[in-house]
C-alpha positions as CSV (number, residue, x, y, z in Angstrom):
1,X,-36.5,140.7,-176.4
2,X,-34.1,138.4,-178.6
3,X,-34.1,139.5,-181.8
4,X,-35.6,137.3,-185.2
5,X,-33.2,137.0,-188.6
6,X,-36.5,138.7,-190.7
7,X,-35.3,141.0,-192.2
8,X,-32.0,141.8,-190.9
9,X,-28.5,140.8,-191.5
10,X,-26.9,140.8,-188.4
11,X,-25.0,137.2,-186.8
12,X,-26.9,135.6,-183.7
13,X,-25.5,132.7,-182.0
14,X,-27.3,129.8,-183.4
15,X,-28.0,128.4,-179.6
16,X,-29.9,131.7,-179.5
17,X,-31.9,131.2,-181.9
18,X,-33.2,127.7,-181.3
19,X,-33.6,127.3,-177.9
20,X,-36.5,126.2,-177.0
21,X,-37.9,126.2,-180.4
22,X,-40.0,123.3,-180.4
23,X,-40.7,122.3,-177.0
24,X,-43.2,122.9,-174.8
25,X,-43.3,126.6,-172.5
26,X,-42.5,125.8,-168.9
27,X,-42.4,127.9,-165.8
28,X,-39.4,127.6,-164.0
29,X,-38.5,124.4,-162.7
30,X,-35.8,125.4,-159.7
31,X,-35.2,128.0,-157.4
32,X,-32.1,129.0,-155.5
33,X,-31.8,131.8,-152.9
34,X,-32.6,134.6,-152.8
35,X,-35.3,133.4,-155.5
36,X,-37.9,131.2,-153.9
37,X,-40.4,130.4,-156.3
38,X,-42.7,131.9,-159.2
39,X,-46.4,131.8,-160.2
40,X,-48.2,132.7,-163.5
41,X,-49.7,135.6,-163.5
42,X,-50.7,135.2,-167.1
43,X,-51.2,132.6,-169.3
44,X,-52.0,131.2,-172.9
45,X,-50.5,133.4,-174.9
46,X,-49.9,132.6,-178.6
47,X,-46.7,131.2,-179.2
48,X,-44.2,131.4,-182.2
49,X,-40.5,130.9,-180.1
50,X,-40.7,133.9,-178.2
51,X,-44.9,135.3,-177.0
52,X,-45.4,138.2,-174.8
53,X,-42.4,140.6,-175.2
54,X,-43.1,144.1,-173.7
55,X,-45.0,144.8,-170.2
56,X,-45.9,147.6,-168.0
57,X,-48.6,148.6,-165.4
58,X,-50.0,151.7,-164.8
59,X,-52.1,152.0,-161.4
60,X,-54.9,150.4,-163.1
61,X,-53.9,148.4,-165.3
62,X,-51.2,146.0,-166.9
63,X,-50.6,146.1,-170.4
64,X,-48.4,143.6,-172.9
65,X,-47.8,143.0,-176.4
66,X,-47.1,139.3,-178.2
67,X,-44.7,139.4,-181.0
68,X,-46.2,136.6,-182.5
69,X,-49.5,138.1,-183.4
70,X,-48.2,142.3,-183.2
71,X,-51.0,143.0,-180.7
72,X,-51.4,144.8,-177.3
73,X,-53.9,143.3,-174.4
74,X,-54.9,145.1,-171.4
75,X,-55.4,143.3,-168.3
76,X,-56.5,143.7,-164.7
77,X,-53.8,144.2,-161.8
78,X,-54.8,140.5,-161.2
79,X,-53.4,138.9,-164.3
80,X,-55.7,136.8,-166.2
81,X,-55.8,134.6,-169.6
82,X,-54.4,135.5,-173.4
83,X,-58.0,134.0,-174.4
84,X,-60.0,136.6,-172.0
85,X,-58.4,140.0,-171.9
86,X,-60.0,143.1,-170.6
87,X,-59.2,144.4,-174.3
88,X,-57.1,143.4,-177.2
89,X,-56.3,145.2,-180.1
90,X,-53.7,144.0,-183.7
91,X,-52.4,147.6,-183.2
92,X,-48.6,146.5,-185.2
93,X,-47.1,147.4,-181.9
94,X,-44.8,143.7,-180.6
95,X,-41.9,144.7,-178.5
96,X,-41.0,147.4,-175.6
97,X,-44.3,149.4,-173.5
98,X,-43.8,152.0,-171.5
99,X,-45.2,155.1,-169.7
100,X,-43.9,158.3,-169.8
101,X,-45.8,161.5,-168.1
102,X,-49.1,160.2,-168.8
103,X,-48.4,158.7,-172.2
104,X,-48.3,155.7,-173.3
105,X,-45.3,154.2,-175.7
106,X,-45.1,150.9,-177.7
107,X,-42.5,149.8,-180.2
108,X,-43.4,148.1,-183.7
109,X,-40.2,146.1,-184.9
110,X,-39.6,143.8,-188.0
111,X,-37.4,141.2,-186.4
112,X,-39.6,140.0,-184.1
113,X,-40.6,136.6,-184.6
114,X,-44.2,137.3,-186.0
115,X,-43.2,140.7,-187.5
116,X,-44.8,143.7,-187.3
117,X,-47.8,145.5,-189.6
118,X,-46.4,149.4,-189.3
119,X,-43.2,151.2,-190.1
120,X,-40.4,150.1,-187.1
121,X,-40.4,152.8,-184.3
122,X,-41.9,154.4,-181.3
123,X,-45.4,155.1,-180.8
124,X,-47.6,156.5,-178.8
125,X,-51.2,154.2,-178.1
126,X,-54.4,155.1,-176.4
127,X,-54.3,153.1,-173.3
128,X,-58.4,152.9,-173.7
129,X,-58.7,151.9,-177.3
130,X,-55.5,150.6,-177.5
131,X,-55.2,152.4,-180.8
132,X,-51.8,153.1,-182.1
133,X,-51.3,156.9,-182.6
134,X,-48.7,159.3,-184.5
135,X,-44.8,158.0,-184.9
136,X,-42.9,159.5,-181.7
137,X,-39.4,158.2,-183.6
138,X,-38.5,156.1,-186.6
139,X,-35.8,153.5,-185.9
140,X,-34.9,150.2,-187.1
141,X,-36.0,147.3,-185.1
142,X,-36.7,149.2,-182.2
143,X,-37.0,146.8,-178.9
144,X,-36.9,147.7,-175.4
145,X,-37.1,151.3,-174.0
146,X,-37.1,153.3,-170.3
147,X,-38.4,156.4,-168.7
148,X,-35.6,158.4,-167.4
149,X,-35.9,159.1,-163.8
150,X,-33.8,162.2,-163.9
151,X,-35.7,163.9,-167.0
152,X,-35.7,167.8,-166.4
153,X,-39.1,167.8,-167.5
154,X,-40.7,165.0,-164.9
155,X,-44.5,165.9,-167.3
156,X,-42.3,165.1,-170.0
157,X,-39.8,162.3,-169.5
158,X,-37.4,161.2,-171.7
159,X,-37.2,158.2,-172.8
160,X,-34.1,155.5,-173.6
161,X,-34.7,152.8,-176.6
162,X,-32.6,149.9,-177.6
163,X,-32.0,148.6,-181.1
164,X,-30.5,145.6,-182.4
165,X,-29.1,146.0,-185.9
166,X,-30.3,149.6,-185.6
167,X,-27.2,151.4,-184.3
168,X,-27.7,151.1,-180.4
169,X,-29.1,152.4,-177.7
170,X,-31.0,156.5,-178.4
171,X,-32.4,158.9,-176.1
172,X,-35.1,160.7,-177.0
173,X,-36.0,164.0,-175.9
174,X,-38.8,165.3,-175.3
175,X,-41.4,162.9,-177.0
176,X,-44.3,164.3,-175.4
177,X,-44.0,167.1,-178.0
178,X,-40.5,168.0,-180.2
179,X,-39.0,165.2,-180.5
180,X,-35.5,164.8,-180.8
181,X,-33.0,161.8,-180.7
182,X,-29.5,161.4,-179.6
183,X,-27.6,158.4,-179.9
184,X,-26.5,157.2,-176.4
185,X,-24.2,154.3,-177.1
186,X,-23.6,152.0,-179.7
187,X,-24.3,148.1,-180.7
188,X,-27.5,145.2,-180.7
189,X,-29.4,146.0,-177.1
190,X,-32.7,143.8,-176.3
191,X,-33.6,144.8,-172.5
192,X,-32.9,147.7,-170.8
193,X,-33.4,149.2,-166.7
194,X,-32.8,152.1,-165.3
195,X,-31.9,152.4,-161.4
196,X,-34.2,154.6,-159.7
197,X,-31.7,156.8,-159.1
198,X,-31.2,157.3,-162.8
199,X,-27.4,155.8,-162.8
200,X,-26.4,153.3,-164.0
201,X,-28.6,152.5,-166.7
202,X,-28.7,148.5,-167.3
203,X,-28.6,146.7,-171.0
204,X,-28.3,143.3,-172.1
205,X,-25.8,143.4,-175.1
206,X,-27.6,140.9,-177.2
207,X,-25.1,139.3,-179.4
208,X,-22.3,139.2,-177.4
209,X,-24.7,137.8,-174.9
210,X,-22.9,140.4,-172.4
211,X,-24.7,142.6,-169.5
212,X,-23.7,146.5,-169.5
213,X,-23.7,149.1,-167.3
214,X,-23.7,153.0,-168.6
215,X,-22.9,156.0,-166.4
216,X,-25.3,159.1,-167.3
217,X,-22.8,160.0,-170.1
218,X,-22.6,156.6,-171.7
219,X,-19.7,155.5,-170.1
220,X,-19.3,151.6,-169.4
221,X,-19.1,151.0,-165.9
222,X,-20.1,147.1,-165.8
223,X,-19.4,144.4,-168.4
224,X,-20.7,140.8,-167.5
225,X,-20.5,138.1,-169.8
226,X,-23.8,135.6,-169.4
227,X,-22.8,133.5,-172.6
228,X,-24.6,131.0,-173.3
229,X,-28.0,132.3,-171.5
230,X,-29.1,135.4,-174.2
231,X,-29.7,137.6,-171.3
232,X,-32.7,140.1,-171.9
233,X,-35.1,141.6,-169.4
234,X,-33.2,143.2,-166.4
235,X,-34.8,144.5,-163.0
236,X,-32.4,145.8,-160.2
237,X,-32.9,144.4,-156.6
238,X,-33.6,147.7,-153.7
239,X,-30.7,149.0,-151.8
240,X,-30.0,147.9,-148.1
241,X,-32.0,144.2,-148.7
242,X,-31.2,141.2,-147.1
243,X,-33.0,138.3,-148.3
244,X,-32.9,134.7,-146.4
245,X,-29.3,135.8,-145.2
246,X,-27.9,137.5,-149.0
247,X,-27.0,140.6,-149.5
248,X,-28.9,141.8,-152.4
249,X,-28.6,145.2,-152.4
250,X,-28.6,146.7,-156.1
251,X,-27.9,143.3,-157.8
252,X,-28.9,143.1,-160.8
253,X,-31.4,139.8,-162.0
254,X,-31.9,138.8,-166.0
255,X,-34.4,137.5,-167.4
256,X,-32.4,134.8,-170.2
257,X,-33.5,133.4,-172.9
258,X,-32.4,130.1,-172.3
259,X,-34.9,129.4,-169.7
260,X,-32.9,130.7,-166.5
261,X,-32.6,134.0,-164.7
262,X,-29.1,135.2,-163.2
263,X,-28.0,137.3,-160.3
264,X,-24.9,139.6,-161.0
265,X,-24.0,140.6,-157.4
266,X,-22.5,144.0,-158.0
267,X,-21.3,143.9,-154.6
268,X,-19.0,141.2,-154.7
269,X,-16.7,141.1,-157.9
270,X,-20.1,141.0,-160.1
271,X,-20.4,137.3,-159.6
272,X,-22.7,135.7,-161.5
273,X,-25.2,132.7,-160.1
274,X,-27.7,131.0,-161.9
275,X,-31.1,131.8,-159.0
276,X,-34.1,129.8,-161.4
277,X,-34.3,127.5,-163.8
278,X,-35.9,125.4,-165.9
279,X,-37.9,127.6,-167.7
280,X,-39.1,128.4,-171.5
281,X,-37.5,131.1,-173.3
282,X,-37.6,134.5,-171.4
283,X,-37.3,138.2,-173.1
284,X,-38.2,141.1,-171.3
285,X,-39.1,141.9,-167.8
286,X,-41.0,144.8,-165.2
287,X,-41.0,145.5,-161.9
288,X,-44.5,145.9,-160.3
289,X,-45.6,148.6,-157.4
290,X,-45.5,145.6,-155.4
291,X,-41.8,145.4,-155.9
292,X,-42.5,142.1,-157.3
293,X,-40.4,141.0,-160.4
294,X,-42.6,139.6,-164.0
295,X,-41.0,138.1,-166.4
296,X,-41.8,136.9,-169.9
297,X,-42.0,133.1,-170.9
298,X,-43.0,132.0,-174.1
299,X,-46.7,131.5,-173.3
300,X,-47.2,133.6,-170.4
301,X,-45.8,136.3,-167.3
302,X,-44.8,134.8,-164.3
303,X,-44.3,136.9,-160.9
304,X,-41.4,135.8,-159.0
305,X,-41.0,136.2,-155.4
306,X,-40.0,137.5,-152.9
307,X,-40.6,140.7,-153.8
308,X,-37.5,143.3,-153.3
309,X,-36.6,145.0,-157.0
310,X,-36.6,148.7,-157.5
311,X,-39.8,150.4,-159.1
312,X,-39.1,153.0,-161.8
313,X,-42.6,153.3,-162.8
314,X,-44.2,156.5,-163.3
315,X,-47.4,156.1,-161.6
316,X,-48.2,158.0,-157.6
317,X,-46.8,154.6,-156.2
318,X,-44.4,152.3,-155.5
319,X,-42.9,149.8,-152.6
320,X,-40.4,150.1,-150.5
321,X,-39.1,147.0,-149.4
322,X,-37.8,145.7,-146.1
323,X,-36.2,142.3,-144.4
324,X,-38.8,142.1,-142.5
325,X,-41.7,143.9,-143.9
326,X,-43.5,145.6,-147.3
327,X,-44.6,148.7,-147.2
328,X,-46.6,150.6,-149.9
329,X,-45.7,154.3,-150.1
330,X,-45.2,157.1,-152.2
331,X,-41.7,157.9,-153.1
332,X,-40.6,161.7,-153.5
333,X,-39.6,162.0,-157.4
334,X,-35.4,161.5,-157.7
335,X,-32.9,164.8,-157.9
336,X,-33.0,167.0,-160.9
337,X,-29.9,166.5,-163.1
338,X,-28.7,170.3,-161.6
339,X,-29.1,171.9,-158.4
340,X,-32.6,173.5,-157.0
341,X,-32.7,177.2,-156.6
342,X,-34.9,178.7,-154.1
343,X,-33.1,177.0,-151.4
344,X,-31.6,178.4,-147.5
345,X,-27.9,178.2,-147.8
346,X,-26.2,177.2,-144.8
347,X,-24.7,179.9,-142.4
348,X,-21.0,180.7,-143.0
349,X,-19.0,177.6,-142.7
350,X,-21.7,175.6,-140.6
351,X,-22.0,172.9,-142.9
352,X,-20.0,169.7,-142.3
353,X,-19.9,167.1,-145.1
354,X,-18.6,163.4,-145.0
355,X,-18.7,160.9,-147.6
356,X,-16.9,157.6,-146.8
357,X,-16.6,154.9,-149.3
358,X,-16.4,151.2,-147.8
359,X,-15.0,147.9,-149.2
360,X,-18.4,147.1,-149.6
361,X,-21.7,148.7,-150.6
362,X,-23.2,147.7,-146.9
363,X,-20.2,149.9,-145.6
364,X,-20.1,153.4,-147.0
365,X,-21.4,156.2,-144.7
366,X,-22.9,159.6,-145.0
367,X,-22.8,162.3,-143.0
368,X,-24.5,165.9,-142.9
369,X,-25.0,168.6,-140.5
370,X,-26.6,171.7,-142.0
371,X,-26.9,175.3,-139.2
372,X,-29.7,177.9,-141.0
373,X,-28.6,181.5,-142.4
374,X,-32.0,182.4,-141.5
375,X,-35.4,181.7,-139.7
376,X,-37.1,177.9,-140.2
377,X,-40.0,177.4,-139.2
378,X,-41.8,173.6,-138.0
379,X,-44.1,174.4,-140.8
380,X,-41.4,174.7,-143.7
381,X,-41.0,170.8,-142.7
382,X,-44.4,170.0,-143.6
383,X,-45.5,166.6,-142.5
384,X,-43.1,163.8,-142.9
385,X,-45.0,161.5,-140.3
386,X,-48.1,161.1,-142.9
387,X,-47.0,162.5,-146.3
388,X,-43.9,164.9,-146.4
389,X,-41.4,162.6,-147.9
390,X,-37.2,163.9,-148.5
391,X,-34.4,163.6,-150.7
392,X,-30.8,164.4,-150.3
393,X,-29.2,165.4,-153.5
394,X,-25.3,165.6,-153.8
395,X,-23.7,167.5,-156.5
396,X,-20.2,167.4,-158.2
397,X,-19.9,170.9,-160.4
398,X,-23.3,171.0,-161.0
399,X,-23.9,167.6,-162.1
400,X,-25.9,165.2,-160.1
401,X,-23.7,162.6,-158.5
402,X,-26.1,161.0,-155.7
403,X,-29.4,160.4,-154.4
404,X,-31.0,159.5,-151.3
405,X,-35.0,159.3,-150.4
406,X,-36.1,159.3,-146.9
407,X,-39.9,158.3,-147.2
408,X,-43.5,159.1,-145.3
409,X,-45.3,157.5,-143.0
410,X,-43.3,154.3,-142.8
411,X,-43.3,152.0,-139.9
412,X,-39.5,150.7,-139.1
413,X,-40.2,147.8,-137.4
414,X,-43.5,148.1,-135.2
415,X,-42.8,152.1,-134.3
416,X,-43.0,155.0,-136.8
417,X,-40.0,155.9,-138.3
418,X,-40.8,159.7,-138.3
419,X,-41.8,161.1,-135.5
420,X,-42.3,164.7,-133.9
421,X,-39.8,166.0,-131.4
422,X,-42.2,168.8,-129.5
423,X,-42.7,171.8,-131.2
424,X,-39.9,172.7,-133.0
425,X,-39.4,169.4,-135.8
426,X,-39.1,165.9,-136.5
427,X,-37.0,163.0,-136.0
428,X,-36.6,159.9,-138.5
429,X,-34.9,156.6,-137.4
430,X,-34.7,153.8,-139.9
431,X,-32.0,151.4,-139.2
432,X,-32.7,149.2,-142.5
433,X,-32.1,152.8,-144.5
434,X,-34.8,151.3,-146.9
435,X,-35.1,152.7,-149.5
436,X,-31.3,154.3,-150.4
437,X,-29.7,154.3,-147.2
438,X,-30.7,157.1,-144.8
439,X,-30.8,155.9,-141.5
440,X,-31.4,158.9,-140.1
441,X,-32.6,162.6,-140.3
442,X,-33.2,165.4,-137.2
443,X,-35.2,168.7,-138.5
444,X,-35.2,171.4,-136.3
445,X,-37.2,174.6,-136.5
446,X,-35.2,177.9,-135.0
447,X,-34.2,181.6,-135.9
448,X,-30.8,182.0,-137.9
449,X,-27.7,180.7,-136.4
450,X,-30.6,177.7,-134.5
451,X,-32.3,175.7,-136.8
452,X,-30.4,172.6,-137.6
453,X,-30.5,169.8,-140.0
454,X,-28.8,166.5,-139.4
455,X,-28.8,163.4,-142.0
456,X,-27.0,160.4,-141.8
457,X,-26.9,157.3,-144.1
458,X,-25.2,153.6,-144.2
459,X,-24.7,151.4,-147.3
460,X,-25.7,154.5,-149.6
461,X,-24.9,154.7,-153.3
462,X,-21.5,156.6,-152.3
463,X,-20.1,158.6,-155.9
464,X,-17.2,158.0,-157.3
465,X,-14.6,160.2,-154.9
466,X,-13.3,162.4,-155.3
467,X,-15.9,164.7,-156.6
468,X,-14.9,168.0,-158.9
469,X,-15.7,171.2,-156.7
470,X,-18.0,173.0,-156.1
471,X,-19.8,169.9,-154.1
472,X,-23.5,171.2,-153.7
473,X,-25.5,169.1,-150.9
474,X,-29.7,169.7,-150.8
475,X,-32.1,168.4,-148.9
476,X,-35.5,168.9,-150.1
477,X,-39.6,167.9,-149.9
478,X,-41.0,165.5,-152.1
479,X,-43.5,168.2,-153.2
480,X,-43.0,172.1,-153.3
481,X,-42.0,173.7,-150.6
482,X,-38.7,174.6,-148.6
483,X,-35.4,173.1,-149.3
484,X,-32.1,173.9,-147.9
485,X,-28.2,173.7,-148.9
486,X,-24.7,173.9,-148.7
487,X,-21.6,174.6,-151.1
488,X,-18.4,173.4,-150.5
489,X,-15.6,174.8,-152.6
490,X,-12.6,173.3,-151.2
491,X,-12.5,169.7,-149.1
492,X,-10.0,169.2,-146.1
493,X,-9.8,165.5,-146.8
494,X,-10.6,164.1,-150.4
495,X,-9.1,161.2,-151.4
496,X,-10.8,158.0,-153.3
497,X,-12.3,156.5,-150.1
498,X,-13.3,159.7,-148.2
499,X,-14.7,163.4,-149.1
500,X,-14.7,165.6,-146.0
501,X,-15.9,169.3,-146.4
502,X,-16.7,172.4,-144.6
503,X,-19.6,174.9,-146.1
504,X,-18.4,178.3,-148.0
């Protein structure tokens, strides 16, 4: 959300501040590829420069607040009318919503244009009553916020909330019970978005009219200047997607305040390309189950299609997107920030690791191939044809450095993707690698010494190389249940392009 002068003496570029002031809202005028047009999804919203602000479904549900009038409405999946919600309530609450572990969040700030009714900060709400409940975390002019797909605590999330004018960007731990904050990086944020990996997180840097990238330890990684936009909402397009012959994999799209929406392609020099138009004044933005992108207008939501962005909600759901088709699945929950324990190491120096890093994204190439210290059995691989979904985990010294999700039940073009091979395991075979990359996995049940894991991947999110030893590599079920790894304490070939590793 772009912030409002009440109240607070910070400097925002005048253009900022009056576009679109008096005219009428629009949806967006123009398209250009990979965007190919938009619809409203809801409309007549009360208007006073910038309407609905914060959005957010839950699998029921979709919920938004209107700065202009600090109140929260409740709508059906469907969309509807400002005039004819499913339930409205002047709870104070104007700018960022969110969900976090079965809570729901909502920020009350004074800059926004119609101001707020409660002390700035965090809050929880009952998503029935729409009631605003205790203070989760004072701060000043609180706007956007995000759930933290890597939280230890995944009943308990943390959450990420961006200021303007009140010191940056916070984390807070814990809200769900103890509270605490930590400051995370520093200067006037509107919108935020988190990969669903959990790196990098995404913020618009509101009065330099900037887009930033943070690693996990709040170390700028991208810097895009949109001036003369006000970029706000962000979403982040799935990896491996090509759409009407682009490469989209991970760009990032933002929602502007100047009427537009612009694609950084992170994959090409972070070129920047103007993909609609023609619009009213936009502020923050979600990303539906249906992989669809909404954005805020000044008097209503608009879905955009196609549909191909990353979901980071917290609901059982989420899509994972194709070229050619839409599938909805269930994801398995990202990596912990530190290694599982529990798991079967590898026998002695029968692991082989390689990482390669391309010139491009689309290039980079995984490789693992795991032997068993002891007995696996077909049943420790559960079910992966119906519901048994993976994720491969690669550690650098204990700290999380990749992810990669090889879903259930898919269909990769018009055959399975996982399928049983007799007995003894399963086979997976996806040659898009939606969602992360894997395009391939072989489980094999045996005794020690014959049971065999193989998992290979092209165009994953490849870490920074080299990586600090010990390298940890786990592959493990969505749910409880078996998982299995290998250290590596030394490399034979690690260089910034290629990590090659035999097991301890």
């Amino acid at each position: 959300m772009a912030p409002r002068t009440r109240g607070l003496a910070v400097v925002v570029a005048v253009g900022l501040l009056t576009v679109l002031a008096s005219s009428a809202a629009l949806a967006f005028m123009s398209f250009s590829p990979p965007l190919t047009g938009a619809t409203d999804f809801v409309t007549g919203a009360p208007d006073c420069g910038s309407g609905p602000v914060g959005l957010v479904f839950d699998a029921s549900h979709f919920f938004v607040t209107n700065s202009s009038n600090h109140t929260t409405y409740r709508f059906p999946l469907t969309g509807g009318d400002f005039s004819s919600p499913e339930s409205s309530a002047d709870n104070g609450l104007n700018t960022g919503l969110g969900i976090s572990g079965g809570h729901y969040y909502g920020n009350a700030a004074t800059i926004a244009c119609g101001g707020t009714t409660i002390t700035n900060g965090l809050y929880s709400f009952d998503s029935n009553t729409l009631a605003v409940g205790a203070m989760i975390a004072p701060f000043t002019n609180p706007l956007a916020f995000v759930v933290d797909p890597l939280s230890p605590d995944p009943t308990n999330p943390n959450l990420f909330v961006s200021t303007c004018g009140g010191g940056g960007i916070f984390r807070v731990h814990r809200p769900n019970t103890s509270p605490t904050v930590t400051q995370f990086a520093t200067g006037c944020f509107a919108g935020l978005y988190f990969t669903s990996d959990g790196s990098p997180l995404y913020a618009a840097l509101y009065q330099e009219q900037h887009v930033n990238g943070f690693d996990r330890t709040g170390r700028l990684v991208l810097d895009v200047d949109l001036s003369g936009h006000g970029p706000d909402g962000i979403a982040v397009a799935t990896a491996n997607t090509v759409i009407g012959g682009i490469d989209v994999s991970n760009n990032v799209f933002v929602n502007s305040n100047d009427g537009t929406i612009e694609r950084i392609d992170v994959n090409n020099g972070n070129a920047v390309s103007v993909v609609a138009s023609g619009g009213s004044r936009g502020d923050f933005a979600t990303v539906g189950a249906d992989g669809c992108f909404y954005v805020t207008q000044r008097d209503r939501i608009v879905k955009l299609a196609p549909c191909f962005f990353q979901s980071v909600l917290t609901t059982t759901s989420t899509t994972a997107t194709t070229t050619t088709s839409t599938t909805m699945t269930t994801l398995p929950p990202p990596c912990g920030p530190i290694p599982a324990t529990g798991c079967q190491g590898a026998a002695a120096h029968k692991a082989l690791l390689l990482v390669r890093k391309g010139e491009t994204s689309a290039e980079n190439q995984l490789s693992w191939k795991w032997t068993s210290s002891g007995t696996v059995s077909v049943r420790d691989f559960g079910t992966p044809t119906t519901s048994t979904a993976y994720v491969l985990c690669i550690y650098g010294n204990a700290a999380l450095k990749m992810t990669a999700r090889a879903l259930a039940g898919r269909t990769c073009g018009t055959k399975p993707c996982w399928k049983a091979v007799g007995k003894t395991g399963f086979k997976y075979q996806d040659k898009s690698g939606t969602p992360d990359g894997l395009t391939g996995i072989q489980l094999k049940a045996g005794a020690a010494g014959k049971a065999s894991i193989r998992v290979k991947g092209k165009g994953v999110r490849v870490p920074t190389l080299s990586l600090t030893t010990p390298v940890r590599v786990q592959l493990k079920r969505r749910h409880t249940g078996a998982c299995w790894d290998a250290t590596y304490s030394t490399a034979l070939i690690d260089t910034a392009s290629k990590l090659k590793a035999k097991s301890d």
